[in-house]
N, C-alpha and C positions, 0 to 999 in steps of 0.2 A: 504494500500500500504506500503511496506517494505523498509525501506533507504538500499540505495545499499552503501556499503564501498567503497570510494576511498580513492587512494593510490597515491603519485606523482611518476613517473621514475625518478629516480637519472641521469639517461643520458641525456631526451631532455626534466623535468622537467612538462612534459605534466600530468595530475591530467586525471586517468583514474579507471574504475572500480578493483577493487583487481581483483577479478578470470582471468582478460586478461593481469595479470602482470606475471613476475616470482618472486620468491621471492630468495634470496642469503643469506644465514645464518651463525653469529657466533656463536657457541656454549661457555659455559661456558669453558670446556678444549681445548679453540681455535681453535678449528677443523670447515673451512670451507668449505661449500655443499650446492648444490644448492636446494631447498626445493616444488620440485610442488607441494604437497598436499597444502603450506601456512599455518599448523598448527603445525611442529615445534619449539622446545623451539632453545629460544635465538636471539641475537639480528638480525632481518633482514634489509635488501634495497631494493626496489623494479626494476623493469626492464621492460621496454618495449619487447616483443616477437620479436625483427628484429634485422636483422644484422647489419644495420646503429646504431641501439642504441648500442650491445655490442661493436662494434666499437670504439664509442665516449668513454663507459668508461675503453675501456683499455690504449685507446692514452692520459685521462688526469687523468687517475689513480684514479676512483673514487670511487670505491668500496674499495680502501686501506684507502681514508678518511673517507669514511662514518661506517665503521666497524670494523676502527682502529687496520686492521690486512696485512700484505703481504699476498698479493690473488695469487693463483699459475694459470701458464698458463693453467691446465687441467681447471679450473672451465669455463674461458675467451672458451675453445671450444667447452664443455659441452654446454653452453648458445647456441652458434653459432647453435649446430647441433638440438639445441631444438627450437630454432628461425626460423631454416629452415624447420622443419620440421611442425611449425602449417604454416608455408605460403603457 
């Protein structure tokens, strides 16, 4: 039997398998994009797929803590349509 990878959500801190996260990535020339494959270089965070989580972390700015970069509003509705879209 194979250990499955978890990963905690930065939004509702819940410890869930990697593959049913999103992942949010800083690159080295601070260019940030959202990363569904999860095997992008550079620092990620992870995400719950719902709208209540992208929610929480654009109201307490979590993704600017955890990646140490200003997140532009496109990435905040990238999530959202990608959120709605596995529900």
């Amino acid at each position: 039997m194979r250990k499955i990878p978890m990963r905690r959500c930065i939004a509702t801190g819940e410890q869930l398998p990697k593959k049913e996260l999103i992942r949010v990535v800083k690159n080295k020339e601070g260019e940030v994009f959202v990363d569904t494959t999860g095997k992008k270089n550079g620092r990620g965070a992870y995400i719950k797929p719902s709208v209540e989580a992208v929610a929480i972390a654009k109201k307490k700015n979590i993704f600017k803590r955890a990646l140490d970069i200003e997140i532009p509003e496109s990435i905040y509705e990238e999530l959202e349509e990608y959120a709605k879209s596995r529900s």
